[in-house]
N, CA, C and O atoms as CSV, one atom per row, in Angstrom:
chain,resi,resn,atom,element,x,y,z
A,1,UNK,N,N,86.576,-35.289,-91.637
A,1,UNK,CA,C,85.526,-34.792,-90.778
A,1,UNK,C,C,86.173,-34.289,-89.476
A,1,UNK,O,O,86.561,-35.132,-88.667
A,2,UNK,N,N,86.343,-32.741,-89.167
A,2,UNK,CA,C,86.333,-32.578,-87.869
A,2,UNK,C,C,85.832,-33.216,-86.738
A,2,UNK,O,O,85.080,-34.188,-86.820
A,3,UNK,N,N,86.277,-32.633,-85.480
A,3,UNK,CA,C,85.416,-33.307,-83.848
A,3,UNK,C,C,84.610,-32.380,-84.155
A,3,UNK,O,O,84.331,-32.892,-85.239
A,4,UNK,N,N,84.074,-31.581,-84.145
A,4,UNK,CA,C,82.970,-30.506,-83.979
A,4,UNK,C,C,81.630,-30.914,-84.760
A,4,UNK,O,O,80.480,-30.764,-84.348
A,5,UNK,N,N,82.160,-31.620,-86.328
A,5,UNK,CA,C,81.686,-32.412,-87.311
A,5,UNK,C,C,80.914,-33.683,-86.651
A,5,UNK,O,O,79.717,-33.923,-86.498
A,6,UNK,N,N,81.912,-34.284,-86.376
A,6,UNK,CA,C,81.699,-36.087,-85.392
A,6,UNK,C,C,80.566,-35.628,-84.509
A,6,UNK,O,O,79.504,-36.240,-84.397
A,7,UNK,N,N,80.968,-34.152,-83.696
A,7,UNK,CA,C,80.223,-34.267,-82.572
A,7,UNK,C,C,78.572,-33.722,-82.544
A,7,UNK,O,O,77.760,-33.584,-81.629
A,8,UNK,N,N,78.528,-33.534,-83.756
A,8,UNK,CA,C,77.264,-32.916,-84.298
A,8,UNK,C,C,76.188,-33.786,-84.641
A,8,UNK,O,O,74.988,-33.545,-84.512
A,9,UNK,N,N,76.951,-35.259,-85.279
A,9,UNK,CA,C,75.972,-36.267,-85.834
A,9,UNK,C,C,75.721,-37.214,-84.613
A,9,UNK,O,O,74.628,-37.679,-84.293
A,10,UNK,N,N,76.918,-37.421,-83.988
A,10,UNK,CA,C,76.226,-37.735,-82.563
A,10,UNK,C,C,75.834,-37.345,-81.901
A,10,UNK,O,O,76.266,-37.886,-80.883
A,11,UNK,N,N,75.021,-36.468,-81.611
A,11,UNK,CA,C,73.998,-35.529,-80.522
A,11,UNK,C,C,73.217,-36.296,-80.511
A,11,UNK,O,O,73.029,-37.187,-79.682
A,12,UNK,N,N,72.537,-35.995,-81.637
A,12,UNK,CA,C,70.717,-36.834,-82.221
A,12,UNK,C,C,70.825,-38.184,-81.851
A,12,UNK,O,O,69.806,-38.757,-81.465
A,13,UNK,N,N,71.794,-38.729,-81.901
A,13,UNK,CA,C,71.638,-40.546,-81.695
A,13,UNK,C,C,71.783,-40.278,-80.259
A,13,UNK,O,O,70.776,-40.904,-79.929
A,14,UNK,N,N,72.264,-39.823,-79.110
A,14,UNK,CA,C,72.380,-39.698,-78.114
A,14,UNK,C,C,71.174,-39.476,-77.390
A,14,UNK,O,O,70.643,-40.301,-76.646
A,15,UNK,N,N,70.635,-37.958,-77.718
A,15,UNK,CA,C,69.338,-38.038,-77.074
A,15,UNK,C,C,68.444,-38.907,-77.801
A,15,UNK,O,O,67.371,-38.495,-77.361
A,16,UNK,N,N,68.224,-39.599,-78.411
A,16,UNK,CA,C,66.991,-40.507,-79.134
A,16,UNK,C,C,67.408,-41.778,-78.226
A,16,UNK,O,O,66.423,-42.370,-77.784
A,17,UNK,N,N,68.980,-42.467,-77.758
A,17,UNK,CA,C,68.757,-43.444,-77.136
A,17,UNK,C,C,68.903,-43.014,-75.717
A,17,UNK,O,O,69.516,-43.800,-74.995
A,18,UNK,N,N,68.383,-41.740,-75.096
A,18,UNK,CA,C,67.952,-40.878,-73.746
A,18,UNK,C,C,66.862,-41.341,-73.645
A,18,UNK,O,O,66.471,-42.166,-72.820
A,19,UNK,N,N,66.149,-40.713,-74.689
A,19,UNK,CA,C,64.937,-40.453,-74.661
A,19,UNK,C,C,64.277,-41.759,-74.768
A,19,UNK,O,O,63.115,-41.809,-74.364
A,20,UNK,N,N,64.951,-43.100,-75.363
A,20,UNK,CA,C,64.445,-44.366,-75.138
A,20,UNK,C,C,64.479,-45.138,-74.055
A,20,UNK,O,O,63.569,-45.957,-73.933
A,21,UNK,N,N,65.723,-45.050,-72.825
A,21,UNK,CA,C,65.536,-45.206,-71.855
A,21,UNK,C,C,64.739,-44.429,-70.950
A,21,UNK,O,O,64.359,-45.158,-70.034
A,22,UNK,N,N,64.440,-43.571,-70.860
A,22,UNK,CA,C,63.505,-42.593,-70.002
A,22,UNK,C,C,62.508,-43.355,-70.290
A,22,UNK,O,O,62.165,-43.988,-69.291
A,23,UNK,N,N,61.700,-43.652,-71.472
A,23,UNK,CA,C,60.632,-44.488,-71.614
A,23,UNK,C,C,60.377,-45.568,-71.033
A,23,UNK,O,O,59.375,-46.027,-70.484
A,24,UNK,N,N,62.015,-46.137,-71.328
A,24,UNK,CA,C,61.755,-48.348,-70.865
A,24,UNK,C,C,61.206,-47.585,-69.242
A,24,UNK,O,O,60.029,-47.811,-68.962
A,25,UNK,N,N,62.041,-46.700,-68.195
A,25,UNK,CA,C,62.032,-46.548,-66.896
A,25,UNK,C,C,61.098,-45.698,-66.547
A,25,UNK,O,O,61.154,-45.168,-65.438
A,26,UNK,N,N,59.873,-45.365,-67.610
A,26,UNK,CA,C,58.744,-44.478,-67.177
A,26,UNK,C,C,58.187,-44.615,-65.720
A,26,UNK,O,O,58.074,-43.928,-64.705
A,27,UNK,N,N,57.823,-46.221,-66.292
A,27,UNK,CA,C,56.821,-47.231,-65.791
A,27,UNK,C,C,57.158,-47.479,-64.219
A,27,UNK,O,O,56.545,-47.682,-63.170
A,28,UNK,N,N,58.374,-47.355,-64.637
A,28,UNK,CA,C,58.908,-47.829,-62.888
A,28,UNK,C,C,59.202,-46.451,-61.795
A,28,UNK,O,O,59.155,-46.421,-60.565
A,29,UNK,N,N,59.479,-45.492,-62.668
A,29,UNK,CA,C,60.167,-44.430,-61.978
A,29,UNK,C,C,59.225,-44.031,-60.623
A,29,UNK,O,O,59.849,-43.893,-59.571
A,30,UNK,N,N,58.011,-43.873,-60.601
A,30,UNK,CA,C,57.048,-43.905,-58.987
A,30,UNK,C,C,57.705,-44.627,-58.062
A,30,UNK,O,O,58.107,-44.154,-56.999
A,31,UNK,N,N,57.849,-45.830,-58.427
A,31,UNK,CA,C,57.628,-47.096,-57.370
A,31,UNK,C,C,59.429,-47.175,-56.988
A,31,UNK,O,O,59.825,-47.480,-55.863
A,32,UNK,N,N,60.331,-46.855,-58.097
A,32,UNK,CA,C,61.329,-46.354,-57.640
A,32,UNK,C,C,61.321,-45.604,-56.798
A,32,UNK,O,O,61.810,-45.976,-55.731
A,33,UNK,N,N,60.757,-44.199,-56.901
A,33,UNK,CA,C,60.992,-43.013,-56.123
A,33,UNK,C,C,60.392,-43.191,-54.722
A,33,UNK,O,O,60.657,-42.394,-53.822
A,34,UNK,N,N,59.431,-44.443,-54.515
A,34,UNK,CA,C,58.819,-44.670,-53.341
A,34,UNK,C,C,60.180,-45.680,-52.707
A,34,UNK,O,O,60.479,-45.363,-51.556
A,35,UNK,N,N,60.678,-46.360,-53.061
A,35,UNK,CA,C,61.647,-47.087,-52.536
A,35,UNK,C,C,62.862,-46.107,-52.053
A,35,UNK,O,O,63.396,-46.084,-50.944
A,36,UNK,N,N,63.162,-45.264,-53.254
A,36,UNK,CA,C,64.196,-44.699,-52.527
A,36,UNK,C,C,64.063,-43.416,-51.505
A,36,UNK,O,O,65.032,-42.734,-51.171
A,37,UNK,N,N,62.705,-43.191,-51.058
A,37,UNK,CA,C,62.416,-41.851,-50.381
A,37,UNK,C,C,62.397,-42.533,-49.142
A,37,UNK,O,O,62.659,-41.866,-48.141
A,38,UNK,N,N,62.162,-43.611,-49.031
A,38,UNK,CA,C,61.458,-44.383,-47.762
A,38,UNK,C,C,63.209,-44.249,-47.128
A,38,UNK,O,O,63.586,-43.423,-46.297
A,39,UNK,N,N,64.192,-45.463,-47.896
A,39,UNK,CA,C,65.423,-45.628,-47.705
A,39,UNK,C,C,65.863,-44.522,-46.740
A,39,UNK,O,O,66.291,-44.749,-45.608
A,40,UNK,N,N,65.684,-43.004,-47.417
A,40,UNK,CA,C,66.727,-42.110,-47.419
A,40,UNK,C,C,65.984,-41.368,-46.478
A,40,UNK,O,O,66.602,-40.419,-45.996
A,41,UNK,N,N,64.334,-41.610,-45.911
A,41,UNK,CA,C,63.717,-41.145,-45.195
A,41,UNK,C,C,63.512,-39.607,-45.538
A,41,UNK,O,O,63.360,-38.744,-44.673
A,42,UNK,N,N,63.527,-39.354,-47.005
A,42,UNK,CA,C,63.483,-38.156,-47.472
A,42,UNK,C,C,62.964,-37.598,-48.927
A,42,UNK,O,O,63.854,-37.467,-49.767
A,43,UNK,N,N,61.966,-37.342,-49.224
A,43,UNK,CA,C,61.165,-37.364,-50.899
A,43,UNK,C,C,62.010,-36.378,-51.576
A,43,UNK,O,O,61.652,-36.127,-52.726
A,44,UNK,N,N,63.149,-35.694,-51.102
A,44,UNK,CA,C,63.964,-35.123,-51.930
A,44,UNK,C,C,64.741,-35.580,-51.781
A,44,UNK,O,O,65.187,-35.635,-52.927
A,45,UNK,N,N,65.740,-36.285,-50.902
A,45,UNK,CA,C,66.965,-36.850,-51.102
A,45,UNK,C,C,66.724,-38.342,-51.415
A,45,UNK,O,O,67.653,-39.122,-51.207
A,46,UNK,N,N,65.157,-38.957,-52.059
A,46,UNK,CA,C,65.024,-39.732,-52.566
A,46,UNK,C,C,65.112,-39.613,-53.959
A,46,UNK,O,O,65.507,-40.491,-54.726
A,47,UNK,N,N,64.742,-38.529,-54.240
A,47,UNK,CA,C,64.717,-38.103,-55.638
A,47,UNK,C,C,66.152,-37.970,-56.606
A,47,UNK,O,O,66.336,-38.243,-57.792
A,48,UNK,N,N,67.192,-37.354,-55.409
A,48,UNK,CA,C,68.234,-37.497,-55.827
A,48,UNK,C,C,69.392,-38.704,-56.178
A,48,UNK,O,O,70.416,-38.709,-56.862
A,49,UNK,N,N,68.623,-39.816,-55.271
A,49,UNK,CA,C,68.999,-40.833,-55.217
A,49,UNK,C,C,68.595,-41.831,-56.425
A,49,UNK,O,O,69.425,-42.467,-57.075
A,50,UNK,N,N,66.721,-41.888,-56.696
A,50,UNK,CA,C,66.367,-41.628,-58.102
A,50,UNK,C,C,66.751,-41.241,-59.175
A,50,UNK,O,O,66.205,-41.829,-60.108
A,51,UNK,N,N,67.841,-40.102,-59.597
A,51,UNK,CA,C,68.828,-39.746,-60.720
A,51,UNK,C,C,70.207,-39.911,-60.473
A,51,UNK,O,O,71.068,-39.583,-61.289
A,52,UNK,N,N,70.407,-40.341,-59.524
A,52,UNK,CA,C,71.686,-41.118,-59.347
A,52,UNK,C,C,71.741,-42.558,-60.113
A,52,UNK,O,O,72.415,-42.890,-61.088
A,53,UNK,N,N,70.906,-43.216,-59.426
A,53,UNK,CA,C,70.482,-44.625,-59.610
A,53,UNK,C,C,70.384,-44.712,-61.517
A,53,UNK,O,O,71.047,-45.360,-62.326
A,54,UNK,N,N,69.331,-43.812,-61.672
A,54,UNK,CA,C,68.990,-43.787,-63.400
A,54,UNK,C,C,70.499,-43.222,-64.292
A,54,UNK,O,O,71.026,-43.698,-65.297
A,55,UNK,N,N,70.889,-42.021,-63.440
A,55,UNK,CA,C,72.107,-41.959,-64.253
A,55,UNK,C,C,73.121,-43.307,-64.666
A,55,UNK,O,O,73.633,-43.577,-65.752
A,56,UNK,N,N,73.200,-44.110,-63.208
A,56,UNK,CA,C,74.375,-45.089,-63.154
A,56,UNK,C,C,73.771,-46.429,-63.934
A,56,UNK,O,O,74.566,-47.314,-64.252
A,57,UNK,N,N,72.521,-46.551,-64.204
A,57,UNK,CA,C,71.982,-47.388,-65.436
A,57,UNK,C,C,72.281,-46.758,-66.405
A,57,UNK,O,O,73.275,-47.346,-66.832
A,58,UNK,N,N,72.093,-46.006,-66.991
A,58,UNK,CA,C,72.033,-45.835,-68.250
A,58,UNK,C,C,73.590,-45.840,-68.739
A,58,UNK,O,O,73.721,-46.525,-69.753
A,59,UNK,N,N,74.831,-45.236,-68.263
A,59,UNK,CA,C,75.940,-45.341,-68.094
A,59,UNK,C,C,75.920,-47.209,-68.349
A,59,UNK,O,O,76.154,-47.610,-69.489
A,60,UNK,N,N,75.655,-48.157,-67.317
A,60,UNK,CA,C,75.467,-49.209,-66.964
A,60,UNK,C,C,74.972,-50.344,-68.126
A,60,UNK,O,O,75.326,-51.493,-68.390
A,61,UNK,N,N,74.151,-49.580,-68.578
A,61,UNK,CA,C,73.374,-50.497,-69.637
A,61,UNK,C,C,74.166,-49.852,-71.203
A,61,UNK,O,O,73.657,-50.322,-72.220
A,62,UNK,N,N,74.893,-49.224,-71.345
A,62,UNK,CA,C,75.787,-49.118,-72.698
A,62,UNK,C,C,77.204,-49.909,-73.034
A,62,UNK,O,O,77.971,-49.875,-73.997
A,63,UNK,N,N,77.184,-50.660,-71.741
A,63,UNK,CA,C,78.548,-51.387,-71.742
A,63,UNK,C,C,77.970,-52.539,-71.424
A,63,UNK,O,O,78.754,-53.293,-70.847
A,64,UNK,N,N,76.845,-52.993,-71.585
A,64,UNK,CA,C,76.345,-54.639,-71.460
A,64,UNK,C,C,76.193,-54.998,-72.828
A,64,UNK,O,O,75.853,-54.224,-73.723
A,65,UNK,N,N,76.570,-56.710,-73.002
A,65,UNK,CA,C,76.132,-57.215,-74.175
A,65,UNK,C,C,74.805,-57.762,-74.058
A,65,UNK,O,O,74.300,-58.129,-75.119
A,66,UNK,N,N,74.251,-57.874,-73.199
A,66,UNK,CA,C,72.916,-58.483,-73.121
A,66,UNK,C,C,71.836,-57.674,-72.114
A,66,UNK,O,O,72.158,-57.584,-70.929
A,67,UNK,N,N,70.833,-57.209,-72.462
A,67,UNK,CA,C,69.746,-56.526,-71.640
A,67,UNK,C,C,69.729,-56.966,-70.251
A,67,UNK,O,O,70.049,-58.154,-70.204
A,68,UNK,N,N,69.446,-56.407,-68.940
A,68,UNK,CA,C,69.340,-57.194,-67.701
A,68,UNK,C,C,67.339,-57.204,-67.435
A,68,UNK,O,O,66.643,-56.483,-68.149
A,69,UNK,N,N,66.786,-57.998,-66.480
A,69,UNK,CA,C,65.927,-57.844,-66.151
A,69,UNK,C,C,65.707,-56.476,-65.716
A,69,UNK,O,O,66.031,-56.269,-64.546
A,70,UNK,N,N,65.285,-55.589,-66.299
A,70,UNK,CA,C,65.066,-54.093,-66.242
A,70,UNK,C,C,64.681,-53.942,-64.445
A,70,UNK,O,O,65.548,-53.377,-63.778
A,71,UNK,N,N,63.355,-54.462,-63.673
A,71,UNK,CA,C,63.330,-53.720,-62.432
A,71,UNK,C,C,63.985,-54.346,-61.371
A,71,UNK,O,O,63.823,-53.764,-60.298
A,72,UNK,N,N,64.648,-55.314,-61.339
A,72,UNK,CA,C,64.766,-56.094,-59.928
A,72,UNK,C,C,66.469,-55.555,-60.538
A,72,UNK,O,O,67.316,-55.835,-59.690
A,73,UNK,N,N,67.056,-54.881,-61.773
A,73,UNK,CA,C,67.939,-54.641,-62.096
A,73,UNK,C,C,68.218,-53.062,-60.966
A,73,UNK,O,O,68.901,-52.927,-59.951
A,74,UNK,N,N,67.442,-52.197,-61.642
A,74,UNK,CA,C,66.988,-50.828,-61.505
A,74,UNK,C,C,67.235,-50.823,-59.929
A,74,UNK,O,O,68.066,-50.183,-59.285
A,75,UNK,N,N,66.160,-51.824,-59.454
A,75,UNK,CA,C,66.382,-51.435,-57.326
A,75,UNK,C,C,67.408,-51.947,-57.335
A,75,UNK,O,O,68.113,-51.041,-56.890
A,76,UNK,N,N,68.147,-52.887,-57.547
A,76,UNK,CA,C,69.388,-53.154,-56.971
A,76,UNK,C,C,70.468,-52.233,-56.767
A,76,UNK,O,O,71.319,-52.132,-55.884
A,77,UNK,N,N,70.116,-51.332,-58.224
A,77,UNK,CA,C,71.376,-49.870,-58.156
A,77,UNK,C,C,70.790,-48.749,-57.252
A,77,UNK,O,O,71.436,-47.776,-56.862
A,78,UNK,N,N,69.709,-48.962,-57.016
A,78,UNK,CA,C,68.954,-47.923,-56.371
A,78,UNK,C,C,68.891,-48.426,-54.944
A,78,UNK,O,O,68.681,-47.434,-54.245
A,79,UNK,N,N,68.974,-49.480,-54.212
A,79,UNK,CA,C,69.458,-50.074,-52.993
A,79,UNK,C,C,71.026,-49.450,-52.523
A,79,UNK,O,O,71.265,-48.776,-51.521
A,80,UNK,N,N,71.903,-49.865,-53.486
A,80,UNK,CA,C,73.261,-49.650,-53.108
A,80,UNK,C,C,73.641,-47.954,-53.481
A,80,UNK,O,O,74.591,-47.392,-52.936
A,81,UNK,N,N,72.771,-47.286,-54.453
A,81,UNK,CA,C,72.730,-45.662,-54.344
A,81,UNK,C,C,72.232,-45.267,-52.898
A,81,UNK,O,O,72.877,-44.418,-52.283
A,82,UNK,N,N,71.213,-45.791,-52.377
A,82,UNK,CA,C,70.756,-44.927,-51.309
A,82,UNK,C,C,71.354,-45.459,-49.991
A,82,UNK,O,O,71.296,-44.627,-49.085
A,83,UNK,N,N,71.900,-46.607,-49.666
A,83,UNK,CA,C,73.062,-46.783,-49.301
A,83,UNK,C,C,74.499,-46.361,-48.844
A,83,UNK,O,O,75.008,-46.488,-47.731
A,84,UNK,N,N,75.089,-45.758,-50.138
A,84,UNK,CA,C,75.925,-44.828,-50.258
A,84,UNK,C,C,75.886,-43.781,-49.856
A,84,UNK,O,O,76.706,-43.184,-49.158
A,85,UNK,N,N,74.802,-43.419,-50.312
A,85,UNK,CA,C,74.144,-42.088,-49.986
A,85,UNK,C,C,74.275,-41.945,-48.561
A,85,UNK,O,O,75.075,-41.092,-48.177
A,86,UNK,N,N,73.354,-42.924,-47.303
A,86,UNK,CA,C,73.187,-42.765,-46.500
A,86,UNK,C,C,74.568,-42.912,-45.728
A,86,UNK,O,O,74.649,-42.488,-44.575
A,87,UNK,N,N,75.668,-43.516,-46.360
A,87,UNK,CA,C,76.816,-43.565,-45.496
A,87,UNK,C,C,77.513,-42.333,-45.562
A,87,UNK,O,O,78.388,-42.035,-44.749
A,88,UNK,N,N,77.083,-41.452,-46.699
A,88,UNK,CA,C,77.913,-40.319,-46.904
A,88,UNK,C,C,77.497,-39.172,-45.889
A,88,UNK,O,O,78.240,-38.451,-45.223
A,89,UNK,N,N,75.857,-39.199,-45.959
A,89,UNK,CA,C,75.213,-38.252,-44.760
A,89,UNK,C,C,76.086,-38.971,-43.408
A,89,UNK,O,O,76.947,-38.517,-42.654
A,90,UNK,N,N,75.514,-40.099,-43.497
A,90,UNK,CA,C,76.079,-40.817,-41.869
A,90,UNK,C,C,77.792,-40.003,-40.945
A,90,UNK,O,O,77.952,-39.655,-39.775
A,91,UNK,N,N,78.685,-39.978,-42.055
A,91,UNK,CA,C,79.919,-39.655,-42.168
A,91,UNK,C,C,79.498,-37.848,-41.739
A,91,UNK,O,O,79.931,-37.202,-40.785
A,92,UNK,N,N,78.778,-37.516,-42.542
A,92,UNK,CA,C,78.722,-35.971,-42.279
A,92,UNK,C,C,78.161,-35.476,-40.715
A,92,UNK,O,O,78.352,-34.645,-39.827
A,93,UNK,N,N,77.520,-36.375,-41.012
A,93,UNK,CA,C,76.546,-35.574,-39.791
A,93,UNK,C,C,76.402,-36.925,-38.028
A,93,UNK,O,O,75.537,-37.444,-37.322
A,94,UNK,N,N,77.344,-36.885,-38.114
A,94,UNK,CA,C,77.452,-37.903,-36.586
A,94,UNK,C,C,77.659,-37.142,-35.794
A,94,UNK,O,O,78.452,-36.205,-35.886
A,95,UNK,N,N,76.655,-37.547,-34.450
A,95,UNK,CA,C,76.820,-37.125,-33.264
A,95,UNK,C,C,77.114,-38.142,-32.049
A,95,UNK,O,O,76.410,-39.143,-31.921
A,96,UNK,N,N,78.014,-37.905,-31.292
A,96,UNK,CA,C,78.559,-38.747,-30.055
A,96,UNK,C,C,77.215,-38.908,-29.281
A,96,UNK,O,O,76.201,-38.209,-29.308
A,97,UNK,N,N,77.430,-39.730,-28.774
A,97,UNK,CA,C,76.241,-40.555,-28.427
A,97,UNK,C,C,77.100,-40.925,-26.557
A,97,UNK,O,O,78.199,-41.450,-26.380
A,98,UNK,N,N,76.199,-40.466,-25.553
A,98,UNK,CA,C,76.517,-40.585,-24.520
A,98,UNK,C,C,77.148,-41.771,-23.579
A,98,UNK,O,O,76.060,-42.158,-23.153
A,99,UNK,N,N,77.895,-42.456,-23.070
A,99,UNK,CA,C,78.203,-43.456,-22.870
A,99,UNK,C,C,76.460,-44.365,-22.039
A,99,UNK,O,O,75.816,-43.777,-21.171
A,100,UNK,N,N,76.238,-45.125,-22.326
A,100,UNK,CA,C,75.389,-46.002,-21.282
A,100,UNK,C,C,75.386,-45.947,-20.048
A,100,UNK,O,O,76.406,-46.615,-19.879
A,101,UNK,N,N,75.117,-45.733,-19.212
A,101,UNK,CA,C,74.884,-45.764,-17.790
A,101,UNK,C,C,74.794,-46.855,-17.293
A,101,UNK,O,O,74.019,-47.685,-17.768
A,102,UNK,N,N,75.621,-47.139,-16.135
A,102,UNK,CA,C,75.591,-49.060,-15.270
A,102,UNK,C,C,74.371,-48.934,-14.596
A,102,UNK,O,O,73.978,-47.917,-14.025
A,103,UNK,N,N,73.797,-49.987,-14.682
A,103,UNK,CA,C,72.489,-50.234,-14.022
A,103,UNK,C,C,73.110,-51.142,-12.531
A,103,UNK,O,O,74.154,-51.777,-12.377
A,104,UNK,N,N,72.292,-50.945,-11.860
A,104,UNK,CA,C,72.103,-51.957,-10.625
A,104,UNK,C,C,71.862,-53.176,-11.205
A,104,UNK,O,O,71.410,-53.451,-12.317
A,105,UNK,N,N,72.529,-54.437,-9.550
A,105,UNK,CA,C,71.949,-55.340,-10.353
A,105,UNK,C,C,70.643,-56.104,-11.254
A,105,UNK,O,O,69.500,-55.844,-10.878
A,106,UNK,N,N,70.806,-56.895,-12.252
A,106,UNK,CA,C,69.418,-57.271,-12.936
A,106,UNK,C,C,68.493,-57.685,-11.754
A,106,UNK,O,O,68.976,-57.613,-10.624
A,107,UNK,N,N,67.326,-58.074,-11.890
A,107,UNK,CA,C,66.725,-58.816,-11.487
A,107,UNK,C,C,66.011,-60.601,-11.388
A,107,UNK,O,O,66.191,-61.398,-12.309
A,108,UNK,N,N,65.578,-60.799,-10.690
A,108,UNK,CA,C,65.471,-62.523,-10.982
A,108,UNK,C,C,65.440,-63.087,-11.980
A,108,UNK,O,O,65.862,-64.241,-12.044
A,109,UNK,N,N,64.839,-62.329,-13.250
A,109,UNK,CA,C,64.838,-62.702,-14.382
A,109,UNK,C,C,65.665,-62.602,-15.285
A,109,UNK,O,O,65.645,-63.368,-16.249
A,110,UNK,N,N,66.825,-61.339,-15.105
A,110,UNK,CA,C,67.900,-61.002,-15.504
A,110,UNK,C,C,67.666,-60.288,-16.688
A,110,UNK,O,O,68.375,-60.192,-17.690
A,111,UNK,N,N,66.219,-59.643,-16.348
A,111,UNK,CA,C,65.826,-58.886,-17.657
A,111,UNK,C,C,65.194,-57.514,-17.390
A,111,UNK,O,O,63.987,-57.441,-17.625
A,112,UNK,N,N,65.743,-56.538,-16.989
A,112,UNK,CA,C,65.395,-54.976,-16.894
A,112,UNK,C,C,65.013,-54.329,-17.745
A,112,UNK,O,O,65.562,-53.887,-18.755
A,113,UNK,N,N,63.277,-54.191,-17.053
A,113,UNK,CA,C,62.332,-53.602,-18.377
A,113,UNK,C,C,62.861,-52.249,-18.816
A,113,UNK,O,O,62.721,-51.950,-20.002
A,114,UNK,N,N,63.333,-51.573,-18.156
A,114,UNK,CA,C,63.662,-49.790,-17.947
A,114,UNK,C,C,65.017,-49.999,-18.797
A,114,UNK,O,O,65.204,-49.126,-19.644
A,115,UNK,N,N,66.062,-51.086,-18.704
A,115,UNK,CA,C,66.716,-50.939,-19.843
A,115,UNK,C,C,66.394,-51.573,-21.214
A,115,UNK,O,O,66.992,-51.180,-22.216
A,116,UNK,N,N,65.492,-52.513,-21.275
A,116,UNK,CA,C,64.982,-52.787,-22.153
A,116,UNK,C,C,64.078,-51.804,-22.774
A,116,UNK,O,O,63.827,-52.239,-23.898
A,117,UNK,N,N,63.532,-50.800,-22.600
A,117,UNK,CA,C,62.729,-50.076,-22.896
A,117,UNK,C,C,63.418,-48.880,-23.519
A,117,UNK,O,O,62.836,-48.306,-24.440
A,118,UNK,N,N,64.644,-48.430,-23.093
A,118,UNK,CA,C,65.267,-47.111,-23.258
A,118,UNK,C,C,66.612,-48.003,-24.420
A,118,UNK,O,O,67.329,-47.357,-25.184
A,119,UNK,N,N,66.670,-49.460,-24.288
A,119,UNK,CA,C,67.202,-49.953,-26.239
A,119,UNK,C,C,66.614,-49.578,-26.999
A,119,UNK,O,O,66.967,-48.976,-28.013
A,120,UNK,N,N,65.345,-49.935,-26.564
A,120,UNK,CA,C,64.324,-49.471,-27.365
A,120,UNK,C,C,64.076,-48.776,-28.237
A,120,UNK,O,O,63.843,-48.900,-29.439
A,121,UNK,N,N,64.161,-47.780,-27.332
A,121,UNK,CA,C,63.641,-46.422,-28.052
A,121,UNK,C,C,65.015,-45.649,-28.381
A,121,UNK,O,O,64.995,-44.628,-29.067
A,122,UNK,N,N,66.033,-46.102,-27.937
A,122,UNK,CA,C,67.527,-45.430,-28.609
A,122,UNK,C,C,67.445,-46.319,-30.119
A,122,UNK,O,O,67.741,-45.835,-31.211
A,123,UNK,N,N,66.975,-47.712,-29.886
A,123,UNK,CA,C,66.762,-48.334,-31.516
A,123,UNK,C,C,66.170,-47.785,-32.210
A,123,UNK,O,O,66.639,-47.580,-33.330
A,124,UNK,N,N,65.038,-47.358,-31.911
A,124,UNK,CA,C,63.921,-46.841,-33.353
A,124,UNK,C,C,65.012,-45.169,-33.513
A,124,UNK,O,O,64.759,-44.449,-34.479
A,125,UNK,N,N,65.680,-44.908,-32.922
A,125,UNK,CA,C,65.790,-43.370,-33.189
A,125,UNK,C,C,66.835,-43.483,-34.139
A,125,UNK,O,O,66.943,-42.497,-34.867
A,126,UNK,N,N,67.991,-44.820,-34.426
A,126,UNK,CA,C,68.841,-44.685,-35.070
A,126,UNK,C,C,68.317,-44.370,-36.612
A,126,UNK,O,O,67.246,-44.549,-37.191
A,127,UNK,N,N,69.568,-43.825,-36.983
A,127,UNK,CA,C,69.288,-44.195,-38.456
A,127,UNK,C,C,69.151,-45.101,-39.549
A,127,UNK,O,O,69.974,-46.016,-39.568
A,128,UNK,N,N,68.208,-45.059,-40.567
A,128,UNK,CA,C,68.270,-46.266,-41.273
A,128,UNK,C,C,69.506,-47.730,-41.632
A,128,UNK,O,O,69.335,-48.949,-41.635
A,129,UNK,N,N,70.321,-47.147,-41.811
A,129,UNK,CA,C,71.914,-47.682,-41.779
A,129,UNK,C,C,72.471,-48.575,-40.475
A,129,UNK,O,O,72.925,-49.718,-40.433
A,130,UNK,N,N,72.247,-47.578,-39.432
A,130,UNK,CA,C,72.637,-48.349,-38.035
A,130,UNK,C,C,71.508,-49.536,-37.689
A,130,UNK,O,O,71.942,-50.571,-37.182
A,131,UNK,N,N,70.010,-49.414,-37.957
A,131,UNK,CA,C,69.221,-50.417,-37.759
A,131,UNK,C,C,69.196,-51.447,-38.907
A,131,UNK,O,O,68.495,-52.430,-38.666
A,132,UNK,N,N,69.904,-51.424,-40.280
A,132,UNK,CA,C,69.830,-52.249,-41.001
A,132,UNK,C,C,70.699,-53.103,-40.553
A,132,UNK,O,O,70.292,-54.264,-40.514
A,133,UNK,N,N,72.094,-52.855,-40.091
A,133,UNK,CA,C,73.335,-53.459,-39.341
A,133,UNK,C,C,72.814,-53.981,-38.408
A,133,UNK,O,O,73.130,-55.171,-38.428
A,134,UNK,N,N,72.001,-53.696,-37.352
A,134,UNK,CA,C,71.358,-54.165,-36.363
A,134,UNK,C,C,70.570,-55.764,-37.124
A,134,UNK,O,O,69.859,-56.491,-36.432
């Protein structure tokens, strides 16, 4: 039997056990795609993160001897995909960030609302990644 031969009868078994995982991950694939859009703060670069994640299962699940709990399986690869993901944007796209400015001294309380306020709001602006570290 040729490779061309070999590679003919394995097609059909290939997509039939595609097409069986696409099924097991029907069910979940929404609630996936809501997890990873949120992550990535993006419904398309969630999506991509979504066929990342499914690619690296299915890859994932042909070299196991035993089935895993299918969804708490699924987010876990889809946690550390969008993750990745976000460190790879992070890496691309950084901008220097101004040094802090010295304040006068604190006050009696040793707690300055005006710098407390402007953490603040430099906190919510970071990116997902820098506030998870946080």
């Amino acid at each position: 039997m040729t490779t061309q031969d070999e590679t003919r009868t394995l097609l059909p078994a290939m997509v039939e056990a595609r097409d069986r995982f696409m099924e097991l991950v029907d069910e979940l694939r929404p609630e996936l795609h809501r997890y990873c859009a949120r992550m990535t703060d993006s419904v398309f670069d969630g999506e991509d993160v979504v066929q990342d994640t499914l690619a690296k299962a299915y890859y994932a699940l042909g070299q196991m001897t035993q089935p895993p709990n299918l969804k708490p399986w699924l987010f876990r690869i889809a946690h550390n995909t969008a993750m990745d993901f976000l460190k790879r944007y992070e890496r691309k796209n950084t901008e220097l960030v101004p040094d802090v400015p010295e304040h006068a001294e604190p006050e009696e309380t040793g707690i300055d609302p005006a710098l407390v306020e402007a953490a603040l709001t430099i906190f919510a602006e970071l990116p997902p990644v820098q506030r998870a570290a946080l």
